[in-house]
N, CA, C and O atoms as a Tinker XYZ file with bonds, in Angstrom:
   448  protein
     1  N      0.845000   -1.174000    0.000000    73     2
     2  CA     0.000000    0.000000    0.000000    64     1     3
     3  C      0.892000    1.240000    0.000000    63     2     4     5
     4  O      1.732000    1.294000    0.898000    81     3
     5  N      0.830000    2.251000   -0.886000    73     3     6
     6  CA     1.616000    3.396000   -0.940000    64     5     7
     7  C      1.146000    4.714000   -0.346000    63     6     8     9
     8  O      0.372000    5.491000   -0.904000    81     7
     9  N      1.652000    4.863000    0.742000    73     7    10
    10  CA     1.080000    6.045000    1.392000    64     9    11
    11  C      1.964000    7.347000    1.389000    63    10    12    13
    12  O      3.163000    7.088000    1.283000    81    11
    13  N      1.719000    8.422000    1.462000    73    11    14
    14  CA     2.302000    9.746000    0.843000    64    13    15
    15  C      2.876000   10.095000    2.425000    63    14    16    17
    16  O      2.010000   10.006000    3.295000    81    15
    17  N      4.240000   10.479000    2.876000    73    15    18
    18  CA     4.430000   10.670000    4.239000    64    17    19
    19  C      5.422000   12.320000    4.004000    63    18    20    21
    20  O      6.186000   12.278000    3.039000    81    19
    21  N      5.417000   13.766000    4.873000    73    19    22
    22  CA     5.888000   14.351000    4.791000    64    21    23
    23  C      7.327000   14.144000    5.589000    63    22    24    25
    24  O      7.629000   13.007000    5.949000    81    23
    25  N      8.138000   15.170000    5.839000    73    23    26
    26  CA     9.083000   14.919000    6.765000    64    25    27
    27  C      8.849000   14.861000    7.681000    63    26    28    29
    28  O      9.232000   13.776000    8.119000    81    27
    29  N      8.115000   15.749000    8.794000    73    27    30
    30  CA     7.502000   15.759000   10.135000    64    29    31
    31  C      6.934000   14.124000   10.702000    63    30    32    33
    32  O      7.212000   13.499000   11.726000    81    31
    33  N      5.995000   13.778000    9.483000    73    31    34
    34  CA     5.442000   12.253000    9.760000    64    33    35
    35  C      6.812000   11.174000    9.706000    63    34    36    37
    36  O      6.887000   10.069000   10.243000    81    35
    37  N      7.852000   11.874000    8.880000    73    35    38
    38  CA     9.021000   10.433000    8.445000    64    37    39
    39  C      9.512000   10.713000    9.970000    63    38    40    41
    40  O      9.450000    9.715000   10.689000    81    39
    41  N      9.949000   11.802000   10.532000    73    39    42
    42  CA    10.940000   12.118000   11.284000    64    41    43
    43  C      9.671000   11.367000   13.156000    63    42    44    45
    44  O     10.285000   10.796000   14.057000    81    43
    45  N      8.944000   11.462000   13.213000    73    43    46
    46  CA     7.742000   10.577000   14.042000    64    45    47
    47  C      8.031000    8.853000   13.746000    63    46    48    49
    48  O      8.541000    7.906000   14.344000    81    47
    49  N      7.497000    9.068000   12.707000    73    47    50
    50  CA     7.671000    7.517000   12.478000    64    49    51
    51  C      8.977000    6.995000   12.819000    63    50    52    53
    52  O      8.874000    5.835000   13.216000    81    51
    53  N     10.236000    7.447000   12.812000    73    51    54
    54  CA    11.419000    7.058000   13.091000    64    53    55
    55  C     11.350000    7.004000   14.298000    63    54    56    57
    56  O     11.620000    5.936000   14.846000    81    55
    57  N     11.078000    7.817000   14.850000    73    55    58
    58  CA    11.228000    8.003000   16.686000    64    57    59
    59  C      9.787000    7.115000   17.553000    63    58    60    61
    60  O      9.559000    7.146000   18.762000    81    59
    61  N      9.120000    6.496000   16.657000    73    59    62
    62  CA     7.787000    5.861000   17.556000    64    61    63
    63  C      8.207000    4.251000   17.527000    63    62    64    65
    64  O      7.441000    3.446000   18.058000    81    63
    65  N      9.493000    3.772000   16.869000    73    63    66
    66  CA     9.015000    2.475000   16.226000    64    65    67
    67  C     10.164000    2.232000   17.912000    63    66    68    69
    68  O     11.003000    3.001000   18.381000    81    67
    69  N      9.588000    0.543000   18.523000    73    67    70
    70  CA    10.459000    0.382000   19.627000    64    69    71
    71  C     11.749000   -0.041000   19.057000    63    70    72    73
    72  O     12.026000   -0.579000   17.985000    81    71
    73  N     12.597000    0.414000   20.239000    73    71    74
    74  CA    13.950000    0.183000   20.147000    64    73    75
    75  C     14.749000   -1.111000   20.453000    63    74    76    77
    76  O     15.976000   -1.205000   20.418000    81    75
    77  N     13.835000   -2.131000   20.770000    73    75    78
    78  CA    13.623000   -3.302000   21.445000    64    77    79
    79  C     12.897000   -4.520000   20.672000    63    78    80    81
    80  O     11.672000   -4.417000   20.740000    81    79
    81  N     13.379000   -5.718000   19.911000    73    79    82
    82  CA    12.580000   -6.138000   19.047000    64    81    83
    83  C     12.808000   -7.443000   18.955000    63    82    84    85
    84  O     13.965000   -7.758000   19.236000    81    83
    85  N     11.951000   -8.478000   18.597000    73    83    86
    86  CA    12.211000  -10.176000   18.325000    64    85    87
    87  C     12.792000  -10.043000   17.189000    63    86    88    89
    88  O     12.161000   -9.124000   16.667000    81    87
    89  N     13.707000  -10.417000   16.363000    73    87    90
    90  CA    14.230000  -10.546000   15.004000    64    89    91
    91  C     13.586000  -10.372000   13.798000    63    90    92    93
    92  O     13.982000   -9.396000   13.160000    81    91
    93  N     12.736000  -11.011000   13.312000    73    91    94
    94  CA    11.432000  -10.622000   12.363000    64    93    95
    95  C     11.162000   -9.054000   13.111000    63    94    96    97
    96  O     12.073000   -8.303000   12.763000    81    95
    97  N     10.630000   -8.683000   13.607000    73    95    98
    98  CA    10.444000   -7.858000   14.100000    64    97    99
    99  C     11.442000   -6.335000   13.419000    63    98   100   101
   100  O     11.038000   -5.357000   12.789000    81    99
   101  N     12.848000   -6.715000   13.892000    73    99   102
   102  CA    13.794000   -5.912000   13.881000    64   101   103
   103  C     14.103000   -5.951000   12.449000    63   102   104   105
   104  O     14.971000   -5.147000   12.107000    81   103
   105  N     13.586000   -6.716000   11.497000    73   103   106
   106  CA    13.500000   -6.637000   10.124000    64   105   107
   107  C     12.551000   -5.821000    9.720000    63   106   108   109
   108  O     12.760000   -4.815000    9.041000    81   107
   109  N     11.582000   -6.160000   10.067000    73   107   110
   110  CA    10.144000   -5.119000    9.534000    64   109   111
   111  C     11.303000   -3.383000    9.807000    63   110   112   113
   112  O     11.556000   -2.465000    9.026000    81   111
   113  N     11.587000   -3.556000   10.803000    73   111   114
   114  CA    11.864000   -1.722000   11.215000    64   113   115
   115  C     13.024000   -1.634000   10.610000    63   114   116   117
   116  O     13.389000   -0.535000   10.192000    81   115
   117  N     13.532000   -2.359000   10.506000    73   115   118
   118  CA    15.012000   -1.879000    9.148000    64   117   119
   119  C     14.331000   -1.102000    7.882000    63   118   120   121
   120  O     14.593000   -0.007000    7.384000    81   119
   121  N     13.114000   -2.334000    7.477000    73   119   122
   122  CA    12.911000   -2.168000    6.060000    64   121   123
   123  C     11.768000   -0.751000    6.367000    63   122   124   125
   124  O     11.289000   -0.313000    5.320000    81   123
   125  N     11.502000   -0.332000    7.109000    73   123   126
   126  CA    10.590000    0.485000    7.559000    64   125   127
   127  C     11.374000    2.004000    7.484000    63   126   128   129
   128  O     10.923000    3.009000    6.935000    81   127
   129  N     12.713000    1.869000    8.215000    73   127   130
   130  CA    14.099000    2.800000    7.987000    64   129   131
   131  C     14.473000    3.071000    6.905000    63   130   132   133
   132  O     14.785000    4.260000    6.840000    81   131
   133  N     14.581000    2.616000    6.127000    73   131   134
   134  CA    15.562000    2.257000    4.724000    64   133   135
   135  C     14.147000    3.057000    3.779000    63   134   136   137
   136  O     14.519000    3.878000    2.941000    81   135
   137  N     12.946000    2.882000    3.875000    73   135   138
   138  CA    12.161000    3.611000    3.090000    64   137   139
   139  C     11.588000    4.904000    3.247000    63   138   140   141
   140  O     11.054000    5.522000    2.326000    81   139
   141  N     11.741000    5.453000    4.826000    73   139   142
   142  CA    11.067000    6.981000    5.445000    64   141   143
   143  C     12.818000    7.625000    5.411000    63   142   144   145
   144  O     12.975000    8.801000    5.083000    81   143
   145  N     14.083000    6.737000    5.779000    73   143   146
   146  CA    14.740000    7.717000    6.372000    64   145   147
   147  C     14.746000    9.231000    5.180000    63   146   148   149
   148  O     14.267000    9.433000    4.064000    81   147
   149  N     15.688000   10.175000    6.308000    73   147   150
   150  CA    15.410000   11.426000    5.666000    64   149   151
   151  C     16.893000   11.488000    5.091000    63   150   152   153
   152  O     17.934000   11.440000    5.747000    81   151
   153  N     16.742000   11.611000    3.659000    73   151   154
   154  CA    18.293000   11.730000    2.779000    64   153   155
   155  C     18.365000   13.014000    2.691000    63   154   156   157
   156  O     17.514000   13.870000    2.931000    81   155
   157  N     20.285000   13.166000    2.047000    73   155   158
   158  CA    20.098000   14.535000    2.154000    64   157   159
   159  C     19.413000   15.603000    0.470000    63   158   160   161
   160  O     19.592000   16.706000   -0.046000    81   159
   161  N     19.062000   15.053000    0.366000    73   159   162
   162  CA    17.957000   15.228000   -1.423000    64   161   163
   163  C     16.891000   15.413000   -0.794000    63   162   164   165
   164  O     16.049000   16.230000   -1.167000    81   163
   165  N     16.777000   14.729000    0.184000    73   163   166
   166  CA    15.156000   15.166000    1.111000    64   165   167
   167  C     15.528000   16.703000    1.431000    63   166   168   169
   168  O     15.091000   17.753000    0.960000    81   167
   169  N     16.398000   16.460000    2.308000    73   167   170
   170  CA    16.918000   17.967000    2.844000    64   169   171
   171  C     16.588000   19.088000    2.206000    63   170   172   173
   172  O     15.725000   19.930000    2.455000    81   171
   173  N     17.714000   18.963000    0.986000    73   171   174
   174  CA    17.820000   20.136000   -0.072000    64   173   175
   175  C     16.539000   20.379000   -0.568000    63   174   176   177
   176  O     15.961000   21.429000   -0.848000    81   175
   177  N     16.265000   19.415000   -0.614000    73   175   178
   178  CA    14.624000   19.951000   -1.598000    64   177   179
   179  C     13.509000   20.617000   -0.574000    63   178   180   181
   180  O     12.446000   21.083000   -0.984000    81   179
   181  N     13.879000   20.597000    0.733000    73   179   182
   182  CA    12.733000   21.599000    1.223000    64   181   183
   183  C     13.524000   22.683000    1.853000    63   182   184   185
   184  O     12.864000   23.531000    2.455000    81   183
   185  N     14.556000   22.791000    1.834000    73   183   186
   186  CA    15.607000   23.595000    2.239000    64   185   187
   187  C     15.877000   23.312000    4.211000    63   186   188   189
   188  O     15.887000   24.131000    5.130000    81   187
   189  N     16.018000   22.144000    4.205000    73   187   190
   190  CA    15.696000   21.672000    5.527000    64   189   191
   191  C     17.137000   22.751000    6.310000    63   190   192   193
   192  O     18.169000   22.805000    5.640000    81   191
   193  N     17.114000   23.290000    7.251000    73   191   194
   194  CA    18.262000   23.783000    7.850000    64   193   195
   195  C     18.439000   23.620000    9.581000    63   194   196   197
   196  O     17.547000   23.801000   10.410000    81   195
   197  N     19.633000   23.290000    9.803000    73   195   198
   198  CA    20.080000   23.306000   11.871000    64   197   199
   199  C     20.345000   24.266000   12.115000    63   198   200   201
   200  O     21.378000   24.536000   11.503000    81   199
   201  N     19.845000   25.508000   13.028000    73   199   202
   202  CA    20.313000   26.630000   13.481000    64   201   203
   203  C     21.856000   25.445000   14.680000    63   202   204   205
   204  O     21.934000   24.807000   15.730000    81   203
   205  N     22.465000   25.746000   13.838000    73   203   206
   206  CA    24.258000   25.533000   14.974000    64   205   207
   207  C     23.824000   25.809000   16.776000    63   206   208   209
   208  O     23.725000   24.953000   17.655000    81   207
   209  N     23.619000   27.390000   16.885000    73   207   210
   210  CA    23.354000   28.097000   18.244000    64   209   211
   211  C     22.525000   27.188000   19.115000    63   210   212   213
   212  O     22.802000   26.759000   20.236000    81   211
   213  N     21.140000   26.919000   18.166000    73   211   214
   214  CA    19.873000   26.529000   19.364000    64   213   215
   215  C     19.587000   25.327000   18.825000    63   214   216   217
   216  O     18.368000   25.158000   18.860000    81   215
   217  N     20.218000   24.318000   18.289000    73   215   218
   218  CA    19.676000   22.875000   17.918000    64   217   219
   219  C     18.173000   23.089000   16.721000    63   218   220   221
   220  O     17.907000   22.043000   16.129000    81   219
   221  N     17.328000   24.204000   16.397000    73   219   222
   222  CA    16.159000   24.605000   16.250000    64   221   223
   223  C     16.273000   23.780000   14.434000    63   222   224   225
   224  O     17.231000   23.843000   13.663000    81   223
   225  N     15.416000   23.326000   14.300000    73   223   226
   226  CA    15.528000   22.618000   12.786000    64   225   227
   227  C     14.094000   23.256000   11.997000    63   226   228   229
   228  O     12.956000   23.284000   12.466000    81   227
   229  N     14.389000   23.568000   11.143000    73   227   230
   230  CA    13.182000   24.201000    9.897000    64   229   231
   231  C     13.709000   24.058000    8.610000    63   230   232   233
   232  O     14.886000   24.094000    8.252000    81   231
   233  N     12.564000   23.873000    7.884000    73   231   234
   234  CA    12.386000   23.441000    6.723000    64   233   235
   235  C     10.832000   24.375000    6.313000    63   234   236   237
   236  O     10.031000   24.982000    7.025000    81   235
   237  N     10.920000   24.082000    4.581000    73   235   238
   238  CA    10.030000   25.103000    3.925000    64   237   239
   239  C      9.069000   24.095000    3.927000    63   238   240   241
   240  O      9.249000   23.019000    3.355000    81   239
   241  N      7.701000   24.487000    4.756000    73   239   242
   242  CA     6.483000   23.546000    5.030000    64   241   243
   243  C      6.153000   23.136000    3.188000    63   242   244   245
   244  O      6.268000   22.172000    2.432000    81   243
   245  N      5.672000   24.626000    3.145000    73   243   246
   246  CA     4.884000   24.220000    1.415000    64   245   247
   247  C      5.516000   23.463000    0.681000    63   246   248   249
   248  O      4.885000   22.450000    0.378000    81   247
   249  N      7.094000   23.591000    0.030000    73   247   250
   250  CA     8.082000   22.897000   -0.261000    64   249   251
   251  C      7.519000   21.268000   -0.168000    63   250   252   253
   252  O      7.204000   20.555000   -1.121000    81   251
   253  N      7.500000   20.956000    1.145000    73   251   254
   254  CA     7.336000   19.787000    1.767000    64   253   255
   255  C      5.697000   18.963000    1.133000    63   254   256   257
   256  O      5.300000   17.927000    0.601000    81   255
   257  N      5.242000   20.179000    1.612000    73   255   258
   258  CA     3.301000   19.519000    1.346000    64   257   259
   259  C      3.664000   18.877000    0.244000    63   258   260   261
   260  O      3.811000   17.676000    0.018000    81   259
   261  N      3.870000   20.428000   -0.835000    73   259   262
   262  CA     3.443000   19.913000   -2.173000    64   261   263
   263  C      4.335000   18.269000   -2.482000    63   262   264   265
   264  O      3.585000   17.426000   -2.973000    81   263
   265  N      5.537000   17.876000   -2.282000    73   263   266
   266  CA     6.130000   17.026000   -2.858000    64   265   267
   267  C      6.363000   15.798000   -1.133000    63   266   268   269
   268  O      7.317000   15.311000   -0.527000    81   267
   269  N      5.666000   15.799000   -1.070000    73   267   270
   270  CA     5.657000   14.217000    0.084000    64   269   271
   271  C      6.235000   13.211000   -0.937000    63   270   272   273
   272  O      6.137000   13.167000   -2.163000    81   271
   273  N      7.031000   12.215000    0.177000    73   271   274
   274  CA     7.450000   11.300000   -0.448000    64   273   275
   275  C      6.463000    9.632000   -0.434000    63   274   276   277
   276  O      6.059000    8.954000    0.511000    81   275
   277  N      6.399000    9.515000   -1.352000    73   275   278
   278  CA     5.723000    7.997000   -1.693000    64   277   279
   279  C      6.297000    6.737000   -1.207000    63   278   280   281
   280  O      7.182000    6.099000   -1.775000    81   279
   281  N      5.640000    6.397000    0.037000    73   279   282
   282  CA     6.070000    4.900000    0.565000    64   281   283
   283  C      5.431000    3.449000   -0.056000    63   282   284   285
   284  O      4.229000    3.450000   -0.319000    81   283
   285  N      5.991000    2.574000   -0.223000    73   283   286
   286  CA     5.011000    1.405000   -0.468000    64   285   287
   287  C      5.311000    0.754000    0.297000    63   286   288   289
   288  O      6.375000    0.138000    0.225000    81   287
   289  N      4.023000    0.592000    1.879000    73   287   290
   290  CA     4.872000    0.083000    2.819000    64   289   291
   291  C      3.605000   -1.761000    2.841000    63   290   292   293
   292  O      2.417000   -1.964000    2.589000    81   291
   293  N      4.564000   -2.490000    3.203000    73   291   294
   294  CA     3.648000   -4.132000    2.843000    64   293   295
   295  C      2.729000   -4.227000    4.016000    63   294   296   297
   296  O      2.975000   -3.396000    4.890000    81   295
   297  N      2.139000   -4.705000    4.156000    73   295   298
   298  CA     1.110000   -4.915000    5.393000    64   297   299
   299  C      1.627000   -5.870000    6.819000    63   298   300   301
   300  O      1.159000   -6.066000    7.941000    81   299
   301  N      2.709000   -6.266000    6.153000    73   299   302
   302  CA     4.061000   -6.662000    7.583000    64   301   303
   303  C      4.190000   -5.278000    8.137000    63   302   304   305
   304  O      3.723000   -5.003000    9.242000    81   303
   305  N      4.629000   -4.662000    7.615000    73   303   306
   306  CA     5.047000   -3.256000    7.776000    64   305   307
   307  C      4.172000   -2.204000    8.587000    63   306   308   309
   308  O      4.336000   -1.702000    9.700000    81   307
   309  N      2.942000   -2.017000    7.385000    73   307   310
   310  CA     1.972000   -1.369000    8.111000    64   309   311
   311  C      1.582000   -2.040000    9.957000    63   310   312   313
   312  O      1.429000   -1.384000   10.987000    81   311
   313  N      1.532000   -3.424000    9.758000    73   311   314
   314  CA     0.652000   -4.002000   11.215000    64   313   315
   315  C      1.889000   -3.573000   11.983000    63   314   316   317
   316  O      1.621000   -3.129000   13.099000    81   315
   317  N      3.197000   -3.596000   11.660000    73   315   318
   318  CA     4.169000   -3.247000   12.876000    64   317   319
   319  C      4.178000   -1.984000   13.072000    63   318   320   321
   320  O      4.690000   -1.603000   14.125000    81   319
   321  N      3.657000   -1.035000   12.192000    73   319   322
   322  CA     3.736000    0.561000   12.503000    64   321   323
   323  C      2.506000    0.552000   13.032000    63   322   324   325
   324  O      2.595000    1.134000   14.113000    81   323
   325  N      1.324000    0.176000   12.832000    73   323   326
   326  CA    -0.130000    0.326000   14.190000    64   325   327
   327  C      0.565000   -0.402000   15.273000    63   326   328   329
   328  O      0.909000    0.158000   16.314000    81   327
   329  N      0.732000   -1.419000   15.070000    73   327   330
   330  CA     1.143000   -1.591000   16.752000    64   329   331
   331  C      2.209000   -1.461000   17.708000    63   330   332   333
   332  O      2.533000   -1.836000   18.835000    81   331
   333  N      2.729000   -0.541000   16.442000    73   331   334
   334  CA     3.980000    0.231000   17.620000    64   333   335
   335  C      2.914000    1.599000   17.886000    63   334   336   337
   336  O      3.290000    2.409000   18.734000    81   335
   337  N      2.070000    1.765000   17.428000    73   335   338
   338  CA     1.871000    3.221000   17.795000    64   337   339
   339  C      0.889000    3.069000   18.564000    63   338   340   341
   340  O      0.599000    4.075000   19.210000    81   339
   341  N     -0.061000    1.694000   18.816000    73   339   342
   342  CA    -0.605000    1.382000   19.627000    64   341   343
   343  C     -0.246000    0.997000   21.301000    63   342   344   345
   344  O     -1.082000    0.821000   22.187000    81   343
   345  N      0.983000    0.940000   21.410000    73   343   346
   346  CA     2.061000    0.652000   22.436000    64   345   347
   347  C      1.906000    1.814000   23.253000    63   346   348   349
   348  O      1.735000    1.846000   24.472000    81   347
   349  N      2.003000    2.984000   22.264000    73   347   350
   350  CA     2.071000    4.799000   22.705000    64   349   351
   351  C      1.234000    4.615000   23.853000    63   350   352   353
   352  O      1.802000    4.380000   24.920000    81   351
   353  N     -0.171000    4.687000   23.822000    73   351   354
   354  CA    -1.146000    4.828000   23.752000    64   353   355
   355  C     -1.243000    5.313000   25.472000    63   354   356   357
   356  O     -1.954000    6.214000   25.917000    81   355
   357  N     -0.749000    4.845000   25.881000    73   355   358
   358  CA    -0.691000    4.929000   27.600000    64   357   359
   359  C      0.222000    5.974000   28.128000    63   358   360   361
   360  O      0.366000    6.366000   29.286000    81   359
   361  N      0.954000    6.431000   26.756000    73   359   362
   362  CA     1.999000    8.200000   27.331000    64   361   363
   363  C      1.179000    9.243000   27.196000    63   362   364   365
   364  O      0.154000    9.512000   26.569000    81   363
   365  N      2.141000    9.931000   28.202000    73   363   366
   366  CA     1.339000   11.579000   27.736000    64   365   367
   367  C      2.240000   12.150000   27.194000    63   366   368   369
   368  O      3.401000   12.244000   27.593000    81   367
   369  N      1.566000   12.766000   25.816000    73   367   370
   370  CA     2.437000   13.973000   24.917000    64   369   371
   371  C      1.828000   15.422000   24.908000    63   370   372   373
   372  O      0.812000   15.867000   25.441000    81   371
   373  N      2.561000   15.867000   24.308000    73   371   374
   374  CA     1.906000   17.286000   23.294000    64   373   375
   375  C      0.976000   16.869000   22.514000    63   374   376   377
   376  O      1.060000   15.822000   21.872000    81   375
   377  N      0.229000   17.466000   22.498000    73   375   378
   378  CA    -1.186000   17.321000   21.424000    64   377   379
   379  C     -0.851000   16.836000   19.897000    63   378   380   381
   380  O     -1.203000   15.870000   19.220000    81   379
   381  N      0.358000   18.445000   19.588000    73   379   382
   382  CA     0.761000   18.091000   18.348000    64   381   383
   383  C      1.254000   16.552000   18.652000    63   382   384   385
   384  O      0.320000   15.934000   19.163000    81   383
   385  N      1.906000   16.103000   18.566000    73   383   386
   386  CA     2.502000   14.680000   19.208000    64   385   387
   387  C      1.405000   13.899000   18.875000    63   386   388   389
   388  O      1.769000   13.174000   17.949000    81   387
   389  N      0.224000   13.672000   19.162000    73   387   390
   390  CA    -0.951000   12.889000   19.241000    64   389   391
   391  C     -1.733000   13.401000   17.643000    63   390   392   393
   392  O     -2.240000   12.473000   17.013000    81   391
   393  N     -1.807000   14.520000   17.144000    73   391   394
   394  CA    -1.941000   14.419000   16.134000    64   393   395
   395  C     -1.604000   14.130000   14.630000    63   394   396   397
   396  O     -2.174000   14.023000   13.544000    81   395
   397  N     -0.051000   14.050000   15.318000    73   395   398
   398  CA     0.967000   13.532000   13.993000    64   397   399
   399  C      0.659000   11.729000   13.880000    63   398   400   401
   400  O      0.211000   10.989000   13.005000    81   399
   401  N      1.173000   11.547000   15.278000    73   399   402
   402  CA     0.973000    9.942000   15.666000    64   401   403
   403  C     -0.899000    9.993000   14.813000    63   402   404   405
   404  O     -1.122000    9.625000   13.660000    81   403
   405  N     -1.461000   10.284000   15.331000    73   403   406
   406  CA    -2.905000    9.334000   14.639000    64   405   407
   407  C     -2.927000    9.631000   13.244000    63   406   408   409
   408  O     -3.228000    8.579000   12.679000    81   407
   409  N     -2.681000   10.950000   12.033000    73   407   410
   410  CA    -2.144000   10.769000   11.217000    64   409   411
   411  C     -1.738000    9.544000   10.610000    63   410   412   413
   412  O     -2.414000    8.836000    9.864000    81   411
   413  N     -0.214000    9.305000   11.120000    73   411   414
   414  CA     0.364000    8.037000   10.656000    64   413   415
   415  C     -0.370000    7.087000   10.501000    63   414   416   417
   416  O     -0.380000    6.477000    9.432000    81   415
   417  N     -1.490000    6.599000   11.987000    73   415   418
   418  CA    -1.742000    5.884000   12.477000    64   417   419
   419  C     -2.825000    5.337000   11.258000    63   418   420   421
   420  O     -3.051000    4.179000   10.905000    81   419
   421  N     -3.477000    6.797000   10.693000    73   419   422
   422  CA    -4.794000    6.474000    9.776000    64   421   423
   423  C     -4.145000    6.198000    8.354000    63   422   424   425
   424  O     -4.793000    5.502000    7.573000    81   423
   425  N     -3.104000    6.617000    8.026000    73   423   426
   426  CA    -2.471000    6.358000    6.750000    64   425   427
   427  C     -2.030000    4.894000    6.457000    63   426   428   429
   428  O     -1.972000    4.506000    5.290000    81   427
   429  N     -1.774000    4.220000    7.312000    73   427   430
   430  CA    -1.465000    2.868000    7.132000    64   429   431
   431  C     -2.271000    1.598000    7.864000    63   430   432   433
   432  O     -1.925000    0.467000    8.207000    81   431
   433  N     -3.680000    2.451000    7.940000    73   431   434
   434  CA    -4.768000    1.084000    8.813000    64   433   435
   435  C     -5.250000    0.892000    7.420000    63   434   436   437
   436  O     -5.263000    1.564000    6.389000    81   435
   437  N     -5.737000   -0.578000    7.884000    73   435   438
   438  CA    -6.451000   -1.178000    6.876000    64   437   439
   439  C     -7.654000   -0.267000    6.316000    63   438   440   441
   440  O     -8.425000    0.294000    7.094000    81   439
   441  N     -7.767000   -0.156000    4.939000    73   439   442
   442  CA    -8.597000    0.447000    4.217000    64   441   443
   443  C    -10.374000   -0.371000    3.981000    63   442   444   445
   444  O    -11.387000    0.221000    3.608000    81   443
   445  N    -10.267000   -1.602000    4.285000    73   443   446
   446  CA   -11.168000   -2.741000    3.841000    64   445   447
   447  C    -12.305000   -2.461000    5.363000    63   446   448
   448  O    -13.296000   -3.172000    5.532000    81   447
């Protein structure tokens, strides 16, 4: 299933998946890595930049909207990204936080 993910959602999805895994498992999130990570062609193309001083990271939103990158993620894939994000479920975040996460969450549930 090919779902359209911006950077904000790639850069979430990287940081939600556990760090802790049965082998199969730790495969799904390789192959899960290897297709969101953020290259530096990602970068350039939204003009992603690190303020040095304050750690502060920005990038050109519109840039971004218009050209999301196209995942085709398998339904191994997808069920390990719901139920890592189903794991969440019991933290407390920032709102934004909870709205990126369900985002994701709706982009890769079953459509049927």
């Amino acid at each position: 299933m090919k779902v359209n993910l911006h950077l904000k959602e790639r850069f979430y999805l990287l940081n939600i998946l556990p760090q802790e895994n049965a082998l199969v498992d730790f495969q799904l999130k390789k192959r899960i890595i290897d297709k969101v990570v953020v290259t530096d062609e990602d970068k350039n193309g939204v003009g992603f930049n690190v303020n040095e001083q304050t750690g502060e990271v920005t990038w050109d939103a519109k840039k971004d909207f218009e050209n999301p990158k196209e995942v085709d993620f398998s339904e191994d894939e997808r069920k390990y990204i719901r139920q890592s994000i189903e794991k969440l479920s019991d933290g407390v975040h920032p709102d934004e936080y909870w709205l990126i996460v369900q985002t994701l969450y709706d982009k890769v549930k079953d459509k049927g």
